[in-house]
C-alpha positions in Angstrom: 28.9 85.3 -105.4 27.2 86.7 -101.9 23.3 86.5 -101.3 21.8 89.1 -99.3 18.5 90.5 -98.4 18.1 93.5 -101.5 18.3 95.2 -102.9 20.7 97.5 -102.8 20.7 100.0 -99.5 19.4 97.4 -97.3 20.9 97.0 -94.1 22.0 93.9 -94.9 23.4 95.2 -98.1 25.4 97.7 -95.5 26.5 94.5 -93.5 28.0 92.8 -96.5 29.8 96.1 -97.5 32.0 95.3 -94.6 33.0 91.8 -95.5 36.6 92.5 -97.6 36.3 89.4 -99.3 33.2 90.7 -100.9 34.5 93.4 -102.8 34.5 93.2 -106.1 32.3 90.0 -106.4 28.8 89.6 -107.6 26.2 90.3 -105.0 22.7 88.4 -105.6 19.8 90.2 -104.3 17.0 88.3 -102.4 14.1 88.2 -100.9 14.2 86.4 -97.6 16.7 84.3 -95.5 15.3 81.1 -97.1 16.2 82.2 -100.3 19.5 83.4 -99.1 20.5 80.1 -97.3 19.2 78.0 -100.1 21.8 79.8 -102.4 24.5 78.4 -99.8 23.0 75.6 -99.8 23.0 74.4 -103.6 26.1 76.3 -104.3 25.0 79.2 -106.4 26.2 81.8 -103.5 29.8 81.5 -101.3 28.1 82.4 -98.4 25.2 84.6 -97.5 24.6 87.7 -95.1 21.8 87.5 -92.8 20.0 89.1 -89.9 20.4 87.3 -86.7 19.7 90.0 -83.9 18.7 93.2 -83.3 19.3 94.7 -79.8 15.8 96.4 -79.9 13.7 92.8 -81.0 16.5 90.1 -79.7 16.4 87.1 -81.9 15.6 87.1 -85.6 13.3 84.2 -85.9 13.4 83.0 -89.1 16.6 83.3 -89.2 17.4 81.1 -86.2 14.8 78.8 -87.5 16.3 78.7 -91.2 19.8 77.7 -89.4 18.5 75.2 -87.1 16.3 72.9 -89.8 19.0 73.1 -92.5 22.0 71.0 -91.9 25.6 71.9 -93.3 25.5 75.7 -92.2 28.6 77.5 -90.9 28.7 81.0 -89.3 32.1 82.4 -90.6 31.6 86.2 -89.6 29.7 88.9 -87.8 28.6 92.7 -88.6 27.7 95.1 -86.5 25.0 97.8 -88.5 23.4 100.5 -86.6 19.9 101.4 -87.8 17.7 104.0 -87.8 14.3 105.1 -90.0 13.2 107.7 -92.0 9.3 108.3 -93.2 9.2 108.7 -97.1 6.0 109.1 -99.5 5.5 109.8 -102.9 5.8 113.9 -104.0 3.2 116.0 -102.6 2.1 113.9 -99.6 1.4 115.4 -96.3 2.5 113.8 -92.5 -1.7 113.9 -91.8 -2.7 111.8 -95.1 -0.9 109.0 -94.1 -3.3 106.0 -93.5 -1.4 102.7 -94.3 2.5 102.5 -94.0 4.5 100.0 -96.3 7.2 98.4 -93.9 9.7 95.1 -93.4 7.8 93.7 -90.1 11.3 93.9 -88.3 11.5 98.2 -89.4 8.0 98.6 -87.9 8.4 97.1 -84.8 11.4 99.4 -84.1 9.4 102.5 -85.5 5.9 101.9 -83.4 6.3 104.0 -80.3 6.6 107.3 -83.0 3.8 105.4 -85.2 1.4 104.9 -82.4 2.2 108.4 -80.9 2.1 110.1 -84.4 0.0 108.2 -86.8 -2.4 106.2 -84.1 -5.0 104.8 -86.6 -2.5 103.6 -89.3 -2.4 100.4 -91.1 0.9 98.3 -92.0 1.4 96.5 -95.2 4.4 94.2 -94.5 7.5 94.0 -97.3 10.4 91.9 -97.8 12.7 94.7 -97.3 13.9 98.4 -96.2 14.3 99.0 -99.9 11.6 97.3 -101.2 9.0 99.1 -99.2 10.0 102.5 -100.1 10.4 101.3 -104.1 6.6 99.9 -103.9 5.0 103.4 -103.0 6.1 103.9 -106.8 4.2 100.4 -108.2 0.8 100.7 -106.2 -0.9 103.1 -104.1 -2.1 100.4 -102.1 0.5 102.3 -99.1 0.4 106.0 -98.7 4.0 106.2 -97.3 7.2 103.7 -96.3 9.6 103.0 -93.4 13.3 103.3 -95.3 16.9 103.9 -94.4 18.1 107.1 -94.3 19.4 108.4 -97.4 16.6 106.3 -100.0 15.3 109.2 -101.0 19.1 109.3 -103.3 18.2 106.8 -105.4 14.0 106.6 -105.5 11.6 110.2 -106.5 10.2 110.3 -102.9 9.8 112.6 -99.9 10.7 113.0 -96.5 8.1 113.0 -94.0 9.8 112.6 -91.0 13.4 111.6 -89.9 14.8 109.2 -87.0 11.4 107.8 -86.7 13.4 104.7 -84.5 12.1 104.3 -80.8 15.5 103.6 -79.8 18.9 105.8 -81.6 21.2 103.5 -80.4 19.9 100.6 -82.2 22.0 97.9 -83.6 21.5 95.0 -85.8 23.9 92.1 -85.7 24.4 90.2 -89.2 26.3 86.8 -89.7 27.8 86.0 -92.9 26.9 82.3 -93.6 28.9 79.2 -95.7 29.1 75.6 -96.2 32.6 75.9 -95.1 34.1 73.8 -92.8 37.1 75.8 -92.1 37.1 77.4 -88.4 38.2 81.2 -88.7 41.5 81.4 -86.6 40.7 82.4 -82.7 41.8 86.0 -82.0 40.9 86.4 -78.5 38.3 88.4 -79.3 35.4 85.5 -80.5 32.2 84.6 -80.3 31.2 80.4 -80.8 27.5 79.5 -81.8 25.1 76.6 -81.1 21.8 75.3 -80.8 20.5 72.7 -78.4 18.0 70.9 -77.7 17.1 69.3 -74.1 17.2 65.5 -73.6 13.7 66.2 -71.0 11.0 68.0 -70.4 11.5 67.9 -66.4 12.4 70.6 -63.7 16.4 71.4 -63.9 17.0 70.6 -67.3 17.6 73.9 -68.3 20.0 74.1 -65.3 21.5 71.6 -65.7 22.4 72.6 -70.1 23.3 76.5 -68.2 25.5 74.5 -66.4 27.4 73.0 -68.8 29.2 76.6 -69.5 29.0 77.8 -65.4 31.3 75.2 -64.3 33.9 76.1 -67.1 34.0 79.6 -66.8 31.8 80.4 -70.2 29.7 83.5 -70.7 26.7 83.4 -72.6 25.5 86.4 -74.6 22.9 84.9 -76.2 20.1 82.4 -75.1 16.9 82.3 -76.7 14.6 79.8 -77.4 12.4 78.6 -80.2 9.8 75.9 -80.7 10.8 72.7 -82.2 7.7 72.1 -83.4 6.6 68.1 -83.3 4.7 68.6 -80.2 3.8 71.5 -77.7 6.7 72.1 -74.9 9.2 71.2 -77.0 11.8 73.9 -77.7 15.7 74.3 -79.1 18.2 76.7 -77.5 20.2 79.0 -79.4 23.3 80.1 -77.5 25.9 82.2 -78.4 29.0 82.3 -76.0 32.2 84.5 -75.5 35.2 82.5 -76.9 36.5 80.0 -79.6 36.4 76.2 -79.5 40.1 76.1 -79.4 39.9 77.8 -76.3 40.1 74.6 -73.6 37.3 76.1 -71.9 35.1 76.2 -74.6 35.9 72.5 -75.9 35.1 71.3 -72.6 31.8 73.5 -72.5 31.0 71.7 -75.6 31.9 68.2 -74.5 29.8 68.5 -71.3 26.9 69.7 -74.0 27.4 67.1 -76.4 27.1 64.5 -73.5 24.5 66.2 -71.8 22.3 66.7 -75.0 21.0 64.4 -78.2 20.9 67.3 -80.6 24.1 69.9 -80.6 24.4 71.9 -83.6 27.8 73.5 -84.2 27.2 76.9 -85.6 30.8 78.1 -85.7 33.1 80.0 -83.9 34.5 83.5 -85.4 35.6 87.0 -84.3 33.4 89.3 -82.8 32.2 92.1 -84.2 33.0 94.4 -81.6 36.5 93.2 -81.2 35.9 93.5 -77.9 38.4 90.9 -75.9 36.9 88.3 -73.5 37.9 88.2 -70.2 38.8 84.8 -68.7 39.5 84.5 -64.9 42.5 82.6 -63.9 41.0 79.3 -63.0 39.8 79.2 -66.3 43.1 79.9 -68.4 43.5 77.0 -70.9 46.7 75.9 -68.9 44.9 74.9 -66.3 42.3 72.6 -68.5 45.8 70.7 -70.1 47.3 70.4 -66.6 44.4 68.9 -65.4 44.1 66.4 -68.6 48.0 65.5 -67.3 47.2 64.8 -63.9 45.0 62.6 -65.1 46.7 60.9 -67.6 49.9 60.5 -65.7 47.2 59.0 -63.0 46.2 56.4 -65.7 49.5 55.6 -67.0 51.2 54.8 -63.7 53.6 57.6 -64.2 55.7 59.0 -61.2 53.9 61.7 -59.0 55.8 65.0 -60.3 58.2 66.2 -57.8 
């Protein structure tokens, strides 16, 4: 079984579509990542499909938050979902009788600029999902219209008021798929490798000094955000994502500086990236040259003749 955030025709309900090993399965809908993960966790669900970034918003909060306070989480997977908005209300409602709007917090947010410019005095009634804020217009008239995806209007009695309501049209949401397993999807050349870390200090060059852990080794970051810890004020986590696979030497050595360099380093998982898209390693960085220099050394240690 697969958790995701429901019901059906959510985004994330798109995102699992795409996992093959899905098909064919029972899906459980849900009603937030907690939920979701907690299936994981006690076993009920395989794995679950969450949000984890948007291009629009960056980070998903909770989402980082759920995976960095609940131990035993793998990342096995990532899906790419592009999103975009339409403006639905029950039969007979008109654009200028709109007054409060029924949204997921993470829909609105990509929808104000054509709120503000086109409803300016609305109100925002937040719901656990794309699909449940539409469905609600149909239990309570506490909302006069919804944020849903494109095509809801198929499967719920409502009306369109306006279409591609989304600030930005090339908007993408990034989902990860989510296990307790310990099994490291093979590297394809084409991956992505997740953590989160926590500085040893609060003093100047800490942060330098964790970004260097992945300059010196040739590692690019896509991802660095940061979230409060929250025992004390100043305190915050990293979560990095960063192009390549721990089997690749540079990656493991990335990781080894980290672990030395930091007292909390959560292992998220490596896996292939959605886009496919290859990553690009400079010379100096090929793996060969990472287990030549781990010879040199060793021969060094070992007393072994200088090669010829």
């Amino acid at each position: 079984m697969y958790s995701y955030l429901g019901p059906a025709g959510t985004f994330t309900w798109a995102a699992l579509a795409q996992v093959p090993e899905a098909a064919g399965t029972e899906w459980r809908s849900v009603n937030n990542v907690g939920e979701a993960l907690d299936d994981v966790v006690s076993g009920r669900s395989t794995a679950a499909m969450i949000a984890i970034e948007n291009s629009v918003e960056g980070g998903v909060s909770a989402t980082q938050d759920a995976l960095a306070n609940i131990p035993g989480l793998r990342i096995v997977g990532e899906y790419l979902v592009s999103v975009n908005f339409q403006l639905v209300a029950r039969p007979g409602t008109r654009l200028e009788e709109v007054r409060v709007i029924n949204a997921h917090p993470v829909a609105y947010a990509q929808c104000h600029l054509w709120l503000d410019a086109t409803l300016p005095s609305h109100g925002h009634i937040p719901s656990t999902s794309n699909v449940a804020a539409p469905a609600e217009l149909l239990e309570s008239t506490n909302a006069d219209a919804a944020i849903a995806p494109p095509g809801i209007t198929a499967h719920l009695p409502l009306e369109v008021l306006a279409e591609d309501i989304a600030d930005n049209a090339e908007a993408v949401t990034r989902f990860v798929l989510v296990s307790r397993s310990r099994v490291i999807p093979p590297r394809t050349g084409a991956d992505k490798t997740s953590v989160i870390v926590e500085l040893p200090t609060d003093q100047p060059g800490a942060l330098v000094e964790m970004l260097e852990q992945f300059a010196t080794r040739g590692v690019n970051l896509s991802l660095l955000e940061s979230r409060p810890i929250g025992d004390a004020l100043g305190r915050y986590r990293f979560i990095v994502d960063l192009d390549g696979h721990v089997l690749d030497e540079r990656v493991a050595d990335a990781l080894l500086g980290l672990k030395r360099f930091s007292p909390s380093v959560q292992f998220l998982g490596s896996y292939p990236r959605a886009d496919q898209q290859h990553v690009e390693v400079t010379s100096r960085y090929d793996d060969q040259v990472f287990i030549d220099a781990r010879d040199w050394l060793r021969d060094i240690v070992s007393g072994a003749p200088a090669a010829e």
